[in-house]
Backbone as a ProteinNet text record, in pm:
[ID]
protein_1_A
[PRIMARY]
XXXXXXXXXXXXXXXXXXXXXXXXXXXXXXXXXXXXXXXXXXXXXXXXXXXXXXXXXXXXXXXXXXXXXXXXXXXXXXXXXXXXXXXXXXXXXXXXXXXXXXXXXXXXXXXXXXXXXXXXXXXXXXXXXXXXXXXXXXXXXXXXXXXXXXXXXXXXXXXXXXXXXXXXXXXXXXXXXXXXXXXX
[TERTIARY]
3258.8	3188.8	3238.2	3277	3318.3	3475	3542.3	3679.8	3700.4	3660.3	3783.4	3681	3535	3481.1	3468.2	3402.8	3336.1	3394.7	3524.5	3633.8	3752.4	3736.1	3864.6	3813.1	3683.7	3566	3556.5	3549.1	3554.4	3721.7	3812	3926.6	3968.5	3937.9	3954.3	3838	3720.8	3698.8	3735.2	3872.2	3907	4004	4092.3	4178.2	4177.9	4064.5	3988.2	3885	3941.1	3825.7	3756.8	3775.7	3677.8	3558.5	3597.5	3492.9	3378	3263.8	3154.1	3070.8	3011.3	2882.3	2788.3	2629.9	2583.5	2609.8	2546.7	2563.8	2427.5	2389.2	2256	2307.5	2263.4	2247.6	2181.4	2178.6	2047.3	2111	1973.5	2010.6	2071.9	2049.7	2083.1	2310.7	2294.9	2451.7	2516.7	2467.4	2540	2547	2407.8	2470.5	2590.7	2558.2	2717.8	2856.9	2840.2	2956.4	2983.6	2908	2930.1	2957.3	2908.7	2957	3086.1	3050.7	3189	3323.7	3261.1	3387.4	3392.6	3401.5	3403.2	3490.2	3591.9	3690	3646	3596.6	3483.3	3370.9	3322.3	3182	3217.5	3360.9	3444	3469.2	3520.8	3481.3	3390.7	3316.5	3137.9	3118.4	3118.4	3064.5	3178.1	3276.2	3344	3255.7	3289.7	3262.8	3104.1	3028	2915.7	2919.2	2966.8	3006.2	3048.5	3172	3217.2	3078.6	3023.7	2891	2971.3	3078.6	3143.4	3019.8	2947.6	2905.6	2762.1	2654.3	2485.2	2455.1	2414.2	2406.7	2250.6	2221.1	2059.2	2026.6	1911.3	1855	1694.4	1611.4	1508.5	1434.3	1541	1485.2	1565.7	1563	1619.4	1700	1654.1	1684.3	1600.4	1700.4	1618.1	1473.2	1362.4	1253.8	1150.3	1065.4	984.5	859	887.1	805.5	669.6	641.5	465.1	451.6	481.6	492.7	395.2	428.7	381.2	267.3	239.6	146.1	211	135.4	186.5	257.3	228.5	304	414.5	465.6	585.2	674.3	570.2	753.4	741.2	674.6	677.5	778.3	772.2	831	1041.7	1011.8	1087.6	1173.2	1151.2	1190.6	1196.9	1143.3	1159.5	1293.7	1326.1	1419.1	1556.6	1541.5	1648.8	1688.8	1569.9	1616.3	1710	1638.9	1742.8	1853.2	1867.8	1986	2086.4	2010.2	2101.3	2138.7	2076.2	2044.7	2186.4	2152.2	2273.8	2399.9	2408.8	2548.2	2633.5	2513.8	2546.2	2594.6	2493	2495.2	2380.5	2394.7	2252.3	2211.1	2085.2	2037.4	1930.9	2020.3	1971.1	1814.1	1804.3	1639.4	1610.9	1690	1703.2	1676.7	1576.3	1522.7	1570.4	1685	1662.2	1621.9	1579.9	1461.9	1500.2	1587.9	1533.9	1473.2	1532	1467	1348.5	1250	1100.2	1026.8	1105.8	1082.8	994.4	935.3	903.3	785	650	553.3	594.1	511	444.3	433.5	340.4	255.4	398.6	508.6	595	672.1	683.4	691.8	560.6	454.7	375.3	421.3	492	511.2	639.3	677.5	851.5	831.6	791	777.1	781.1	670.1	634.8	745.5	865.4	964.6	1104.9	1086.8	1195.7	1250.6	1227.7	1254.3	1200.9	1245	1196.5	1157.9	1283.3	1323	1338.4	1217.8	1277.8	1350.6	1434.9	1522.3	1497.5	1438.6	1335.3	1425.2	1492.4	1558.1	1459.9	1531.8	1450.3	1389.1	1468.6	1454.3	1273.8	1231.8	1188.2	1041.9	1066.8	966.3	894.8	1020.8	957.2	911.2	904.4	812	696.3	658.8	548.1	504.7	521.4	483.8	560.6	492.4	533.3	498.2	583.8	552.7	529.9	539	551	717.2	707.3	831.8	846.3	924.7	964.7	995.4	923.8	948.3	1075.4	1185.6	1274.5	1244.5	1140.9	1069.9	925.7	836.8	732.4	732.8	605.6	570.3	429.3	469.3	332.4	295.6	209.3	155.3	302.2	289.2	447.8	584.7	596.6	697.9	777.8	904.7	906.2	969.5	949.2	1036.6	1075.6	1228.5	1312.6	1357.2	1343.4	1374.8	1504.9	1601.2	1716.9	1719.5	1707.4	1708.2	1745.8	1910.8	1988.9	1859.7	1867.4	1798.6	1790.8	1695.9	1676.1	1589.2	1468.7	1372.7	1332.8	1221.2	1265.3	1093.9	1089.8	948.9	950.5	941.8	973.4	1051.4	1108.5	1265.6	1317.5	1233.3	1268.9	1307.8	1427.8	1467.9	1600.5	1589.2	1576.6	1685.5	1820.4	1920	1928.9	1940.8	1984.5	2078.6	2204.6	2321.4	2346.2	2356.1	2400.5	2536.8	2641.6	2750.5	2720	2609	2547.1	2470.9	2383.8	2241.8	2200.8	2272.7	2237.6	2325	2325.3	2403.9	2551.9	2629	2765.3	2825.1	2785.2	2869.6	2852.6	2766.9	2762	2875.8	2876.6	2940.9	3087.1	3149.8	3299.5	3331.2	3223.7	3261.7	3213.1	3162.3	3136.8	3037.7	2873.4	2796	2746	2896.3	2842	2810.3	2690.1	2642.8	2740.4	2853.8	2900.3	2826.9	2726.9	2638.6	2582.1	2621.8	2609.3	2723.6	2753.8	2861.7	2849.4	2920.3	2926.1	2988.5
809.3	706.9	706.5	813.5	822.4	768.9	889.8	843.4	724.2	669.8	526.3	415	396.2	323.8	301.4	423.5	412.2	409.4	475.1	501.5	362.7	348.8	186.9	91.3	93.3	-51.2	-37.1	128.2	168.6	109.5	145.6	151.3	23	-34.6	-219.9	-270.6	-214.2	-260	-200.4	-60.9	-7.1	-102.5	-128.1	-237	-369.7	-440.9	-507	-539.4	-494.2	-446.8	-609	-707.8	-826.2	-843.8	-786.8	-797	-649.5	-760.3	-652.7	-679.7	-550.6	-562.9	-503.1	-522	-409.8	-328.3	-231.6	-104	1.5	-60.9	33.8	127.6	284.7	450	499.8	575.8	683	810.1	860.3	993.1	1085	1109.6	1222.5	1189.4	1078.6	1005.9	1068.5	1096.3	1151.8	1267.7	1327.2	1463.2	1532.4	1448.4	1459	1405.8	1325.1	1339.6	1416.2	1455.8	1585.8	1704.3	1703.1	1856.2	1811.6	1723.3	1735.6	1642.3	1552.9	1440.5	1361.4	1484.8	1448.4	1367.8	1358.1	1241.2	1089.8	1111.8	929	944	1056.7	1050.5	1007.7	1032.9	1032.7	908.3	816.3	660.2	597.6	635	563.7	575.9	684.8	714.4	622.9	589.3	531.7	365.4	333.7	167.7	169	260.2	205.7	203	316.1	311.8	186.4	125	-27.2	-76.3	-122	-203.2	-288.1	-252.1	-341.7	-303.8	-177.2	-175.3	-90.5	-199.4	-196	-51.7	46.9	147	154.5	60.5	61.1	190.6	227.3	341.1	324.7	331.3	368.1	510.7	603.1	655.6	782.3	889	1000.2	984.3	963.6	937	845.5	804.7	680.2	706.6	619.1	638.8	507.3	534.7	429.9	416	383.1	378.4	368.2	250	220	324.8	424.5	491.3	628.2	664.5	803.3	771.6	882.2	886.4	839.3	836	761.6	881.7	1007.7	1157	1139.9	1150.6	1165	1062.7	940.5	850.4	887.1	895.5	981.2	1099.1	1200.2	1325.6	1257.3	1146.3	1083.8	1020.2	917.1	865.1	960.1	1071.9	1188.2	1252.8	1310.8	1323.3	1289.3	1122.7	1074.5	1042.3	1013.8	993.1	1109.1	1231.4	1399	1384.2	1330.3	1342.1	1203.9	1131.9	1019.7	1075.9	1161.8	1186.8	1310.3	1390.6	1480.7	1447.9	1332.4	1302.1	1218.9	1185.1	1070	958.9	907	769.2	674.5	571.1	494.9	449.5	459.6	383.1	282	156.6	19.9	-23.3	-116.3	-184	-221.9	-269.3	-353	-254.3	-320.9	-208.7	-358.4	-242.9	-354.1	-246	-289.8	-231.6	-367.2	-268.1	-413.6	-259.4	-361.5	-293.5	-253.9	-353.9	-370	-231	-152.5	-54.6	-122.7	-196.1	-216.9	-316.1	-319.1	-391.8	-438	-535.7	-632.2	-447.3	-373.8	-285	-209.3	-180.5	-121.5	-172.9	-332.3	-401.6	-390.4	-325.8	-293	-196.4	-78.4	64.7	37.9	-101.3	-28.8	-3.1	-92.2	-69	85.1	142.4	269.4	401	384.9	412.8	385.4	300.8	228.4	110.9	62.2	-33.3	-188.4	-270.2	-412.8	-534.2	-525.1	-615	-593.3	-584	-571.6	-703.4	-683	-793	-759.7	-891	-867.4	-995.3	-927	-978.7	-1112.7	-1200.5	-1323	-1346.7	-1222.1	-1155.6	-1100.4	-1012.1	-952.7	-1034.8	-1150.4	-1201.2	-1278.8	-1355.6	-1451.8	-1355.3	-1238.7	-1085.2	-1094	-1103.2	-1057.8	-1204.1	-1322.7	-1415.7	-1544.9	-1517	-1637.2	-1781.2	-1873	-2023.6	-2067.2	-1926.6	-1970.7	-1991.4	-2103.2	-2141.4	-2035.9	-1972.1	-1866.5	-1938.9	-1911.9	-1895.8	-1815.4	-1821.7	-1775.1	-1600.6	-1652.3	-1536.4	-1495.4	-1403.2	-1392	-1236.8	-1266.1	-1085.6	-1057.7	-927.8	-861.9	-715.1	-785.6	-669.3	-694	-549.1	-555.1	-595.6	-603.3	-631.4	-734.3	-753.3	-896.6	-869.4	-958.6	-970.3	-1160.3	-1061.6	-1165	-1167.1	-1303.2	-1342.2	-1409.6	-1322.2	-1362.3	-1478.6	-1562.7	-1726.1	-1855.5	-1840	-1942.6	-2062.5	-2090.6	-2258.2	-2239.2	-2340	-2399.1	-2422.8	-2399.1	-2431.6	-2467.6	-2597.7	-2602.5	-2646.1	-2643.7	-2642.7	-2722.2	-2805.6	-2879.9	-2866	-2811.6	-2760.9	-2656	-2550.6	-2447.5	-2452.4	-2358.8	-2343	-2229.5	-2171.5	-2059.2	-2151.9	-2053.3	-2107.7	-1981.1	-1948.4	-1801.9	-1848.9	-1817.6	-1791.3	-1651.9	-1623.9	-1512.7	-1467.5	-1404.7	-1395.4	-1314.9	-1196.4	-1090.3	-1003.4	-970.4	-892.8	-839.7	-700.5	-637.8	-524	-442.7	-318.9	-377.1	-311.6	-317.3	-280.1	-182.1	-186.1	-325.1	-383	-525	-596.5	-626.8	-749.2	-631.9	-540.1	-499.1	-545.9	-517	-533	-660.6	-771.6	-936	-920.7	-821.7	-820.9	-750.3	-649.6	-625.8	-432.3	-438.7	-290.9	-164.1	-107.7	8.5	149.4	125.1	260.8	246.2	108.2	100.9	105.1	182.3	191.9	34.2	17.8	-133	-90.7
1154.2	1076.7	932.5	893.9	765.4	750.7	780.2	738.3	788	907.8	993.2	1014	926.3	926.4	740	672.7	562.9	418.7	465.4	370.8	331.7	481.4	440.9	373.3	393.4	315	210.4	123.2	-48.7	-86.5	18.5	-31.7	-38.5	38.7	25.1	-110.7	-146	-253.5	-408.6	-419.6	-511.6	-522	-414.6	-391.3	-480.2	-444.5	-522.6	-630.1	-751.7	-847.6	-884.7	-850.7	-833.2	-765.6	-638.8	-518.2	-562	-487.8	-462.7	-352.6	-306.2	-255.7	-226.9	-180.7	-149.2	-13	-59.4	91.7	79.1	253.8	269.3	274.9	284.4	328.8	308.5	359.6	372.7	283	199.8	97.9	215.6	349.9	395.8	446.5	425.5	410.8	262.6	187.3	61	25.2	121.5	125.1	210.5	345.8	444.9	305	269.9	163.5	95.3	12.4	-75.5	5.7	74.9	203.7	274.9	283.9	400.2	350.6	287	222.4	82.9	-18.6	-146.7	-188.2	-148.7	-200.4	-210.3	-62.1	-15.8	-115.6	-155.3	-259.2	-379.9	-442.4	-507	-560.7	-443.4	-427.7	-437.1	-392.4	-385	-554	-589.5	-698.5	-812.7	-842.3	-886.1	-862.4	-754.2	-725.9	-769.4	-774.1	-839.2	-975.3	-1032.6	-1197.5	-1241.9	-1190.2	-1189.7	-1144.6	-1119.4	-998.2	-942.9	-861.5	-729.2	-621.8	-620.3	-496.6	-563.3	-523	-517.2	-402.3	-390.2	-366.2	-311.3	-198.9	-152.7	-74.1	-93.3	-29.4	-99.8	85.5	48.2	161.5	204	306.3	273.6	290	306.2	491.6	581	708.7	747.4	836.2	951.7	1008.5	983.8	1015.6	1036.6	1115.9	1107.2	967.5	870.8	771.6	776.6	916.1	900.4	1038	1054.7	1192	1111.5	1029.8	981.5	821.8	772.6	691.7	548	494.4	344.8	274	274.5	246.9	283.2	372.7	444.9	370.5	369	340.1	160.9	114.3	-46.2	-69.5	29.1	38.2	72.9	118.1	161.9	49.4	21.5	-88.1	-212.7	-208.3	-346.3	-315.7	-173.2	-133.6	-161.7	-133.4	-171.9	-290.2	-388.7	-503.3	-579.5	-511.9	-568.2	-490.3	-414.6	-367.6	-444.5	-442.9	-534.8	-677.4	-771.7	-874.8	-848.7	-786.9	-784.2	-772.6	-653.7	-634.2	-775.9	-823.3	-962	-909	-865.7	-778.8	-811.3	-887.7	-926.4	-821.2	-792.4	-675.6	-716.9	-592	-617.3	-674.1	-684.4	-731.8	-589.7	-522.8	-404.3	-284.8	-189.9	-89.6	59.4	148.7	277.1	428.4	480.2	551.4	694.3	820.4	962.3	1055.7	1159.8	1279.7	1325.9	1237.5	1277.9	1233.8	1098.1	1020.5	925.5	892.8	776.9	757.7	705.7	715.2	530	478.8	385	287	333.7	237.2	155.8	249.1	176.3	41.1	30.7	-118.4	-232.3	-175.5	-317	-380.7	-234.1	-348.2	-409.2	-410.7	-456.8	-562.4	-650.8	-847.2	-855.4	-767.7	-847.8	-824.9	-737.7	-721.5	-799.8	-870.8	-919.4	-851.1	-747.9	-676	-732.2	-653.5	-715.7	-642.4	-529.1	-415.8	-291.4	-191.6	-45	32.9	34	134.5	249.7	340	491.6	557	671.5	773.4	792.4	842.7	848.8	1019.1	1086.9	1232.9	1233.7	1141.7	1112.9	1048.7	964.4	956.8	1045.8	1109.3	1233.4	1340.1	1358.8	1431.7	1371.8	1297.8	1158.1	1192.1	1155.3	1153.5	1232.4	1369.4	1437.6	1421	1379.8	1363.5	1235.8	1146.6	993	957.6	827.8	811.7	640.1	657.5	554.9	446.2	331.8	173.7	158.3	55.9	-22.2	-81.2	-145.3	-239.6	-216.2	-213.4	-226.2	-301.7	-364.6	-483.8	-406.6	-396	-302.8	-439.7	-485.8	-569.6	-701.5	-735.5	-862	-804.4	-649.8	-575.1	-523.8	-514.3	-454.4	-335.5	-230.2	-121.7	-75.3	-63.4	-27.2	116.2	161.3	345.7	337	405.2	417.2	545.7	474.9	592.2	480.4	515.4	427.3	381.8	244.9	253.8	79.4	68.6	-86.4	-137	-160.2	-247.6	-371.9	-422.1	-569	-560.6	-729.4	-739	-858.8	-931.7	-1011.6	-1120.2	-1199.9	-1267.6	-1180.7	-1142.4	-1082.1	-947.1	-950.8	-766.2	-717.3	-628.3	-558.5	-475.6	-442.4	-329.4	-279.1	-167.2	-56	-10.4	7.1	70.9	153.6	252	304.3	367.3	383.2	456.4	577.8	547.8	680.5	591.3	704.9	640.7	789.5	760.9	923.5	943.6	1029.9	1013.5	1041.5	929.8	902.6	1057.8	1131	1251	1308.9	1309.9	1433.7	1385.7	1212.4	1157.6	1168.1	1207.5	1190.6	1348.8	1437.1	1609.1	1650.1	1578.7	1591	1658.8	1599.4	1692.1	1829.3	1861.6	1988.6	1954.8	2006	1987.3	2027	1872.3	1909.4	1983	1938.8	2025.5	2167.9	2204.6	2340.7	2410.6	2576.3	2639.8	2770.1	2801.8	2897.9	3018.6
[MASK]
++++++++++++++++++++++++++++++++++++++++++++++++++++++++++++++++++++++++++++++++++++++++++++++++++++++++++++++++++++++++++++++++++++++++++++++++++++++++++++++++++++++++++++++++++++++++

């Protein structure tokens, strides 16, 4: 996952000091770097210094957030922030959260984390809310969340455009979608 997936994507954006983008991981992903592949940490840590590359993390490891106690995902997110903090890696404002990980309540706590923005699969809302037609933006408490579902909204001077290219795990969009962790 590292070298022949994670490494060519830094190196195509050192390549390119124009381009940017974000990239989910998990704090327990940066410590496998620092242990095992400092050179790639090396990179990471570079392309964020530049801000070619938004550095999202809201989890120490993969978990179901509304699955366990409000402790846990605290102990959680403290986690990662030391681990972001050590590697010297700013970590994002921006919180993205699929796989039916993630309720409404988790955009109140972002503020108090440092966070700002959960970006919510638009998969994910039409789960949550069947037959509603998705808003752009909504603020839940100090928080905002954003529904990735291309469109345009305007409100009388004001207005909100979403464009997306992909919003979903990087393996689908390298294999056009088809589940590497499944065998056929």
């Amino acid at each position: 996952i590292i070298v022949e997936s994670f490494e060519p994507v830094l190196d195509l954006f050192l390549a390119h000091p124009t381009w940017g983008q974000d990239i989910e991981l998990q704090g327990y992903m940066l410590e496998v770097l620092a242990a095992r592949h400092p050179t790639v940490l090396d990179k990471l840590r570079t392309l964020a210094a530049r801000k070619q590359i938004d550095v999202v993390s809201f989890h120490y490891s993969d978990q179901l957030y509304i699955a366990y106690p409000r402790v846990d995902w605290e102990r959680s997110i403290a986690a990662t922030d030391a681990v972001f903090a050590g590697a010297g890696i700013p970590v994002s404002t921006t919180v993205f959260c699929q796989e039916g990980q993630i309720g409404l309540g988790i955009a109140a706590a972002l503020p108090q984390h440092g966070r700002r923005t959960l970006v919510w699969t638009k998969q994910n809302f039409g789960y949550q809310h069947p037959g509603v037609t998705a808003a752009p933006l909504y603020r839940v408490g100090e928080g905002r969340v954003l529904v990735t579902e291309e469109q345009t909204v305007s409100a009388g001077a004001d207005s909100i455009s979403a464009t997306y290219t992909f919003v979903d795990d990087g393996e689908l969009m390298a294999t056009g979608n088809a589940n590497p962790y499944f065998t056929f």
